[in-house]
C-alpha positions as CSV (number, residue, x, y, z in Angstrom):
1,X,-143.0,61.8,-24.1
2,X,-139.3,61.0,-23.9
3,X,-137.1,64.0,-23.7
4,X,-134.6,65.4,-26.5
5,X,-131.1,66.0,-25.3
6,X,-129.3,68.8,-27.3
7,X,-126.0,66.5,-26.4
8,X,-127.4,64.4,-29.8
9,X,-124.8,63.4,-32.6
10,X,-127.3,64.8,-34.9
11,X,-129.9,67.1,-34.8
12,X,-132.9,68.0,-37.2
13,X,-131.3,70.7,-38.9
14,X,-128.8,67.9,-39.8
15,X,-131.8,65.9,-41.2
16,X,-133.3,69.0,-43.2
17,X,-129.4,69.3,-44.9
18,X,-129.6,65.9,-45.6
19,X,-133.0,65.8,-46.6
20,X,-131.8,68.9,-49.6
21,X,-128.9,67.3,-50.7
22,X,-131.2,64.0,-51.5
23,X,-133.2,65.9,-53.8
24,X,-132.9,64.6,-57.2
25,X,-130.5,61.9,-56.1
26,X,-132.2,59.1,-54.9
27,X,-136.0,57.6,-55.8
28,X,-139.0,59.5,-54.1
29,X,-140.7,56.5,-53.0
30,X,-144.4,56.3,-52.3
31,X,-146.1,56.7,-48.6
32,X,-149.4,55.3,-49.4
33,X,-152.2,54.2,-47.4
34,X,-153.0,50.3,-47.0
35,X,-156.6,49.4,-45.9
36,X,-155.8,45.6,-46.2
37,X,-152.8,46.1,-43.6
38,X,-155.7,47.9,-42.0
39,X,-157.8,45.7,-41.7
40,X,-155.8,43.0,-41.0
41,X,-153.9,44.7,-37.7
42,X,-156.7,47.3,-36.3
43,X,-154.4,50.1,-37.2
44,X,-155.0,52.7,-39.7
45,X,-151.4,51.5,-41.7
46,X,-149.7,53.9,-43.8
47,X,-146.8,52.0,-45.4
48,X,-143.4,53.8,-46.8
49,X,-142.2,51.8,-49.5
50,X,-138.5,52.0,-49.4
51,X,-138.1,48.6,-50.7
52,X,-138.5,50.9,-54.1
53,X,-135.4,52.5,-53.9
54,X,-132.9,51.8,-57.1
55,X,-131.2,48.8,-54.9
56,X,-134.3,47.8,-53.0
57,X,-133.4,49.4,-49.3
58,X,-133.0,52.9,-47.5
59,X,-129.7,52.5,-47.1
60,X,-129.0,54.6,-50.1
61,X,-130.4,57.5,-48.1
62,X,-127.8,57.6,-45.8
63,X,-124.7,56.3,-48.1
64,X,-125.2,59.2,-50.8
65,X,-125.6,61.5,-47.6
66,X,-122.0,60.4,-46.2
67,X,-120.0,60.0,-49.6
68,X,-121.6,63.5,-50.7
69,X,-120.2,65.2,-47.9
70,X,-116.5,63.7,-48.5
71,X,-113.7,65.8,-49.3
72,X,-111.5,65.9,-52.7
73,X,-108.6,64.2,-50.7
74,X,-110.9,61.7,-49.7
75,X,-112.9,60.6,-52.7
76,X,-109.5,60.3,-54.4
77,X,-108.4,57.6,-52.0
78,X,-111.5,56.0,-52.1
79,X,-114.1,54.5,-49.5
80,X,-114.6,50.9,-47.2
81,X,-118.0,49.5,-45.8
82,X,-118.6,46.4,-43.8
83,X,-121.8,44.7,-45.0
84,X,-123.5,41.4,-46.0
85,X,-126.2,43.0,-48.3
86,X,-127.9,46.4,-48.2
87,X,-125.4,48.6,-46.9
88,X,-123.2,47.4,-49.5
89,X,-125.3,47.6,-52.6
90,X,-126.0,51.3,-51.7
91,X,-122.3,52.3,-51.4
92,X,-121.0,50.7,-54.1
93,X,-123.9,52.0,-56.2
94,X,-123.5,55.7,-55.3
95,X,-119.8,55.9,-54.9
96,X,-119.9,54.5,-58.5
97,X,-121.9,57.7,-59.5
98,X,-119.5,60.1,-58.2
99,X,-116.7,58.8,-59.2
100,X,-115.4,57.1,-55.8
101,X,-113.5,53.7,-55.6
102,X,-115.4,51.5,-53.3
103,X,-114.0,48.7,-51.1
104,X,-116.9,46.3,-50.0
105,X,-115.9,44.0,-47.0
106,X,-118.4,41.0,-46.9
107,X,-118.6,37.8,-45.0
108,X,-117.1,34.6,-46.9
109,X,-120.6,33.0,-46.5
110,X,-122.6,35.7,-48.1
111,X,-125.1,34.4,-50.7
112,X,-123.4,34.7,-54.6
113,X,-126.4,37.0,-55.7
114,X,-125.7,40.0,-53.0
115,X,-121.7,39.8,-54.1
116,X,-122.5,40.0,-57.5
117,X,-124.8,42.7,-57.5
118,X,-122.2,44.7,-55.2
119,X,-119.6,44.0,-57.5
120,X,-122.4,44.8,-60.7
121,X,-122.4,48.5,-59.3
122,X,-118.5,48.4,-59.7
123,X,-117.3,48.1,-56.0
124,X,-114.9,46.1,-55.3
125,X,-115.7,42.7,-53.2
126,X,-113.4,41.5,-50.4
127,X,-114.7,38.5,-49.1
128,X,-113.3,37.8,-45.3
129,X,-114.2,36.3,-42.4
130,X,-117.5,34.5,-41.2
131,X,-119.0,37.0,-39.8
132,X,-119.4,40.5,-40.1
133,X,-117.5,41.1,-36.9
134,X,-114.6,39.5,-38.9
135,X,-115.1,41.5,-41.6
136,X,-114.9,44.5,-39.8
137,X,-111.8,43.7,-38.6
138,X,-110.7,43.4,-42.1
139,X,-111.9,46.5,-42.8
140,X,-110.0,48.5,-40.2
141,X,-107.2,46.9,-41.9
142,X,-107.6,48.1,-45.2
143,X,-108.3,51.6,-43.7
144,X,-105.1,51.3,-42.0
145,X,-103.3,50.3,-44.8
146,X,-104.7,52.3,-48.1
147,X,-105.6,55.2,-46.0
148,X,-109.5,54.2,-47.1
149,X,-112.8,56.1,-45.1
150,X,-115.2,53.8,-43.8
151,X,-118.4,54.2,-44.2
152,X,-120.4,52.9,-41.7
153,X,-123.4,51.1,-41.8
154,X,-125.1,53.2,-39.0
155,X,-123.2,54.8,-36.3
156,X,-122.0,57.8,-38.4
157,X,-123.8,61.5,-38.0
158,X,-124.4,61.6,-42.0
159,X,-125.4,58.6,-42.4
160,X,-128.0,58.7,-39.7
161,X,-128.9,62.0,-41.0
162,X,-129.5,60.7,-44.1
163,X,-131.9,57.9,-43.1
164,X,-133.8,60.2,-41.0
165,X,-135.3,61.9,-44.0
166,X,-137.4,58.6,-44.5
167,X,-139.5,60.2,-41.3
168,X,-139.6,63.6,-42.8
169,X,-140.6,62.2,-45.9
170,X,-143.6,60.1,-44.2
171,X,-144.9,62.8,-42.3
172,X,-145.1,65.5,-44.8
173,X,-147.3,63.0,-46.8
174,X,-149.3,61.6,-44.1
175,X,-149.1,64.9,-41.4
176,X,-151.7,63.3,-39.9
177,X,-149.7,60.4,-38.8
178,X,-149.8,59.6,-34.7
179,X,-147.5,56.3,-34.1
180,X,-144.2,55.6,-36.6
181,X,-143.1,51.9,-36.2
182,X,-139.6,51.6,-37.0
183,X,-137.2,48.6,-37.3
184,X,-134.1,48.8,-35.6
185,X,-130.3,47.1,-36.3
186,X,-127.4,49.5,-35.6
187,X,-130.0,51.7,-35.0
188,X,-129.6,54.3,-38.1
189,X,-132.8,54.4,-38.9
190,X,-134.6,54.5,-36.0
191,X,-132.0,57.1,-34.2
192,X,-132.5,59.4,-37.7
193,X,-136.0,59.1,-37.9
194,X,-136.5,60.0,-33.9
195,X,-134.7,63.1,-34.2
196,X,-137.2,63.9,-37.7
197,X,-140.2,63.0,-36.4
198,X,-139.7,64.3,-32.9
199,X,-138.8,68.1,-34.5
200,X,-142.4,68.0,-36.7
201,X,-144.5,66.3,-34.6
202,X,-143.2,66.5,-30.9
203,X,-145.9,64.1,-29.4
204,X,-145.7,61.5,-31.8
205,X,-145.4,57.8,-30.6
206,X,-141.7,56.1,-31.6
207,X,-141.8,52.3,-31.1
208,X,-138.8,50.6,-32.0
209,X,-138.7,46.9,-33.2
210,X,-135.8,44.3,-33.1
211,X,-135.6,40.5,-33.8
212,X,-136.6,38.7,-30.7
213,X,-133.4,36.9,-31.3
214,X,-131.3,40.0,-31.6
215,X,-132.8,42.2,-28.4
216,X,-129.5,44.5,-28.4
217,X,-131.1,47.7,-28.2
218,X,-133.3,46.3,-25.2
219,X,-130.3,45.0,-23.6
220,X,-128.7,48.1,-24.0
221,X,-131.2,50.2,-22.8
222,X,-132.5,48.5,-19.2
223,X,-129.2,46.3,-18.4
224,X,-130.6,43.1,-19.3
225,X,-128.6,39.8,-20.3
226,X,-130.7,38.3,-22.9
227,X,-129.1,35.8,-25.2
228,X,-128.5,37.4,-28.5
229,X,-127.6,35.4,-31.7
230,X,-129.4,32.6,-33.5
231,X,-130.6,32.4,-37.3
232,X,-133.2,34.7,-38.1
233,X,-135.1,35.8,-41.3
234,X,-134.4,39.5,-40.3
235,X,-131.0,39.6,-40.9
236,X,-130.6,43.2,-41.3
237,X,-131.3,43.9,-38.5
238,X,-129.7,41.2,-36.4
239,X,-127.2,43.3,-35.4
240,X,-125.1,42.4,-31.8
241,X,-123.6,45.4,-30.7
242,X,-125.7,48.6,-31.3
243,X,-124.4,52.2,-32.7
244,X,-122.5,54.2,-30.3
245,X,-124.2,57.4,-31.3
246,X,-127.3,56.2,-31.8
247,X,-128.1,54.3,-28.8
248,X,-128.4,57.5,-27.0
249,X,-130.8,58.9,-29.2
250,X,-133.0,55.9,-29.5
251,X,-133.0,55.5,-25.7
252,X,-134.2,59.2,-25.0
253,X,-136.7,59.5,-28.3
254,X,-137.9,56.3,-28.8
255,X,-141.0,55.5,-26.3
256,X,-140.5,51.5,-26.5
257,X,-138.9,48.5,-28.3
258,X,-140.6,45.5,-29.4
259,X,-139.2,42.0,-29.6
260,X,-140.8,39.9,-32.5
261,X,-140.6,36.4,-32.9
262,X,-139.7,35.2,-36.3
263,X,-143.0,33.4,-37.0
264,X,-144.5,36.9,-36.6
265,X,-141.8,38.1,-39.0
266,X,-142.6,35.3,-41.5
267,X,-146.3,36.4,-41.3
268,X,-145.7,39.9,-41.8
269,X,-143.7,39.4,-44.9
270,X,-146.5,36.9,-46.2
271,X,-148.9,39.9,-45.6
272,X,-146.9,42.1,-47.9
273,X,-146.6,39.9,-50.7
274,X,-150.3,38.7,-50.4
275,X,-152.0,41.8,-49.4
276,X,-149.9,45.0,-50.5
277,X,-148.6,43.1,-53.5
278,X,-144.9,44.1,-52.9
279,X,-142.0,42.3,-51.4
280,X,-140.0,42.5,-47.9
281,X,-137.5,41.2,-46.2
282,X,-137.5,40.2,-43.0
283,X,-135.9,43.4,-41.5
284,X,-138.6,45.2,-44.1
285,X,-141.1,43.8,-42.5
286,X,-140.7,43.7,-38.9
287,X,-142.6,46.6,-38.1
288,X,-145.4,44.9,-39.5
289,X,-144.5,42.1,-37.1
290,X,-144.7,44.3,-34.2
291,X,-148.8,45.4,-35.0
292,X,-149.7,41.4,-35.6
293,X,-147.8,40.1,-32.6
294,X,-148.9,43.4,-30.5
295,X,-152.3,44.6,-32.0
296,X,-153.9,46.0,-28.8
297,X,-150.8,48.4,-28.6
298,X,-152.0,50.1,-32.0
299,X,-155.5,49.4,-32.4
300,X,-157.3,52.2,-33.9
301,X,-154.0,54.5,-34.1
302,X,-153.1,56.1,-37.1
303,X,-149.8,54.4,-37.7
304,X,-146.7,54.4,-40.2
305,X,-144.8,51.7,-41.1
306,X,-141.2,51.9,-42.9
307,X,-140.8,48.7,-45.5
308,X,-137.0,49.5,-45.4
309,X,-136.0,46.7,-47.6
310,X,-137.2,44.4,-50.1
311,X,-134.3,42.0,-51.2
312,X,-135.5,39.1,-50.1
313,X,-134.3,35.5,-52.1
314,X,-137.5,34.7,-54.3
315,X,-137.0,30.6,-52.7
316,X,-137.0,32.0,-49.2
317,X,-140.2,34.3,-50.2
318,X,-142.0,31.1,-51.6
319,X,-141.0,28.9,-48.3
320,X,-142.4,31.4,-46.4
321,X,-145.9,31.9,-48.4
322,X,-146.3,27.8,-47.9
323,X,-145.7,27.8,-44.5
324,X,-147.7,30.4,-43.6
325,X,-150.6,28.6,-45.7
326,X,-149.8,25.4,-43.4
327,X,-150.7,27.7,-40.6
328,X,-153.8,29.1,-41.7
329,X,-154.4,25.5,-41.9
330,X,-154.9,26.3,-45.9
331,X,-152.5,24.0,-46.5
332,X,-153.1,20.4,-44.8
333,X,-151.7,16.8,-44.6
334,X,-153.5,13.6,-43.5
335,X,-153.0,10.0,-43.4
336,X,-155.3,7.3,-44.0
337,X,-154.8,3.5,-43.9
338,X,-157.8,1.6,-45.8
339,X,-158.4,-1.8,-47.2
340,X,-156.7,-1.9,-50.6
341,X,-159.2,-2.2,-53.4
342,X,-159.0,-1.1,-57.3
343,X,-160.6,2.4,-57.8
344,X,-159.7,3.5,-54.0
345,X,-157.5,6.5,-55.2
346,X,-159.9,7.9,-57.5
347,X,-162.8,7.2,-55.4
348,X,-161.1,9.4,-52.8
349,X,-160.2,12.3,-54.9
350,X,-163.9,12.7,-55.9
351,X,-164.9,13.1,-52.6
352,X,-161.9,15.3,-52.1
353,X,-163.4,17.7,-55.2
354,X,-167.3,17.2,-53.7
355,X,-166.3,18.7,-50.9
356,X,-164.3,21.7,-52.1
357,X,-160.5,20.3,-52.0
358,X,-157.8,20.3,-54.4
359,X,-155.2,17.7,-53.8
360,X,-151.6,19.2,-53.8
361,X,-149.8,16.0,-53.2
362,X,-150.5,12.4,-52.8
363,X,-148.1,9.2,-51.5
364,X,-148.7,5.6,-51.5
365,X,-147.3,3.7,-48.7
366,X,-148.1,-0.4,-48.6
367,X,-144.7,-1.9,-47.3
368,X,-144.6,-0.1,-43.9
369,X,-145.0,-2.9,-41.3
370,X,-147.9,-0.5,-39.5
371,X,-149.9,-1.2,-42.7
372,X,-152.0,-4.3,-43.0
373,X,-150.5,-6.7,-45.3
374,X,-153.9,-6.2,-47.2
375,X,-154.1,-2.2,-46.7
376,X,-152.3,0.7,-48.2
377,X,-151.0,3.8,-46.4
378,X,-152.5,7.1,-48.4
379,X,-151.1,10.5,-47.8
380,X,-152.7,13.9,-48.8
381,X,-152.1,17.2,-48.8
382,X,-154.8,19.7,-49.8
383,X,-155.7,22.9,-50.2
384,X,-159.1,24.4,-48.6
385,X,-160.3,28.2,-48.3
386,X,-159.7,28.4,-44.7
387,X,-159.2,26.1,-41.2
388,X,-162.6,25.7,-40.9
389,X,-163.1,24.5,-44.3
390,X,-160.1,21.5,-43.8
391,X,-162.3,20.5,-40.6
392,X,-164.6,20.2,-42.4
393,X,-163.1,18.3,-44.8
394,X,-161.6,16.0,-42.4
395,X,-164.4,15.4,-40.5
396,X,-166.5,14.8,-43.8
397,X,-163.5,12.0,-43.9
398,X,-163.9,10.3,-40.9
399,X,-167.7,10.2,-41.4
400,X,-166.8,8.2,-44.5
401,X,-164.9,6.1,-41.9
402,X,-161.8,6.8,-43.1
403,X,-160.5,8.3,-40.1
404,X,-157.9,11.2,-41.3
405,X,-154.5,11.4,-39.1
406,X,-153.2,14.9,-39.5
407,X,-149.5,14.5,-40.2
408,X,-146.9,17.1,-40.2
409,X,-145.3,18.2,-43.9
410,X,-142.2,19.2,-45.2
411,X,-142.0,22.0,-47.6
412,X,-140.6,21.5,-50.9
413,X,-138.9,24.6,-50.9
């Protein structure tokens, strides 16, 4: 087990303070247990449903913590956050509950529905920059110049005190709990939820999980030089230059860091929506990711997972839920080029529903020059229970001598 420095910028009587002044003040979400996500990873999966707090991430935990703590001097001149989403719907939301004017530095490109709702809770919205290194440049700016206090995102002792109570919370429901699973950005969370975990349950596994794209922490932590940057669907956590104060803690707490890829993060957040009914983002769900890309490392452990945020775009959640259908092979598309005859279409889709298919999507091609003057291009895509079930469709197909040519397909969505 790692060790546990004193020399920490918080320590678990800083969670247990936190953890009090929470009371009553933000949602108690539920820490239930998920035998679908069991039985799907190997693991016995406990999931934390943060996604459940009033705007849809922990980050509230740790914003309340910070602006609670502030002196009359400094609510009066107010508070700054940089942030493209979470972080800045739980400031402006709780600032606006006490009372405190909230600047909200967000990048220029941020999508309409995350400004609005920041501005909805009564922050104000400064959009600057492309990215949120921009945008914090912005914000130093305005500290400079109205004399605001930031509020960071995650390397601040309050507010990783604050989100540490998520562990606290998770182990006093489920003490039984032998592995936590946490992902990591700035490192808030995980840093916050070491120091927790490590002062209840002192042997207690701690794997950290970043973006494959986004391996700061890793970097950080054994010298490495891996590229970092590129789009990902965990965007909360794609995070370039990790937290001062908490990379110390995750390094000595925090037994190992995972790199996901992002179709594991797509498949985790398909696994939410279609087998705990509830929805994550792609930070949310990347400690899912971690026990389907790595599911010998957890196998028959008893382990906790933290769905730390749920606003996910519903367009993006319905991309995702198609594609993963196209790799369960659920979802297929073929070609076949046949004589042209009157009837042909129909005749096709009968057979399509004799053998258990329901046609999604069909195209008529008969002016490609690959096509026999006489002949017509057909192409399908159909739904089937399972991979085995489109082989065997397809190869019912062929027999007909039709010969099916699997073809790649563009999402609608």
């Amino acid at each position: 087990m790692p060790s546990s420095p004193s020399a920490h910028a918080i320590s678990a009587e800083d969670v247990g303070k936190a953890r009090r002044l929470l009371e009553g003040q933000i949602q108690r979400t539920p820490m239930l247990p998920s035998p679908r996500l069991s039985a799907l990873t190997g693991a016995e999966v406990f999931v934390k449903y943060e996604n459940m707090q009033t705007t849809g991430s922990f980050k509230e935990r740790g914003a309340y913590v910070k602006l609670a703590g502030l002196t009359a001097d400094e609510r009066r001149r107010g508070v700054v956050a940089m942030s493209a989403g979470n972080h800045a719907q739980a400031v402006a939301f709780h600032a606006s509950r006490l009372g405190i004017p909230a600047t909200i530095v967000m990048p220029e490109a941020t999508p309409l529905v995350k400004v609005e709702n920041t501005r909805g809770y009564g922050a104000t919205v400064v959009l600057h920059g492309a990215t949120l290194v921009e945008s914090e440049e912005r914000t130093r700016q305005l500290m400079a110049e109205q004399g605001l206090v930031l509020v960071h995102p995650y390397d601040d002792p309050a507010v990783m005190a604050g989100q540490g109570t998520v562990a606290l919370e998770m182990l006093a429901e489920a003490p039984g709990l032998d592995t936590l699973v946490i992902p990591i950005g700035g490192g808030g969370l995980c840093a916050g939820c070491a120091v927790a975990a490590r002062s209840v349950s002192p042997s207690i596994r701690l794997v950290g999980v970043e973006a494959a794209l986004y391996p700061s922490f890793v970097n950080a932590i054994d010298g490495g030089q891996r590229p970092i940057g590129g789009p990902t669907l965990a965007e909360g956590i794609a995070v370039k230059t990790v937290g001062a104060l908490t990379l110390p803690i995750v390094r000595d707490l925090v037994e190992e860091i995972l790199l996901v890829d992002e179709a594991a993060i797509e498949s985790a957040v398909n696994a939410y929506a279609t087998l705990a009914r509830t929805m994550a983002e792609g930070a949310g769900a990347a400690g899912l990711a971690a026990l389907l890309a790595a599911p010998d490392r957890f196998r028959g452990r008893k382990v906790g997972l933290v769905l730390c945020g749920g606003n996910i775009d519903a367009r993006l959640l319905a991309s995702i839920m198609v594609r993963e259908l196209e790799r369960e092979a659920r979802i297929s598309s073929f070609r076949v080029t046949v004589q042209d005859r009157p009837g042909l279409l129909g005749q096709i889709a009968s057979r399509l529903g004799e053998l258990g298919a329901n046609i999604l999507e069909v195209s008529h091609g008969r002016l490609f020059l690959d096509v026999p003057a006489k002949g017509v291009s057909l192409d399908l895509t159909i739904e089937t229970r399972d991979a085995a079930h489109t082989e065997a469709v397809l190869d019912a197909l062929a027999r007909d001598g039709l010969n099916p040519r699997r073809i790649e397909r563009r999402s609608q969505f």
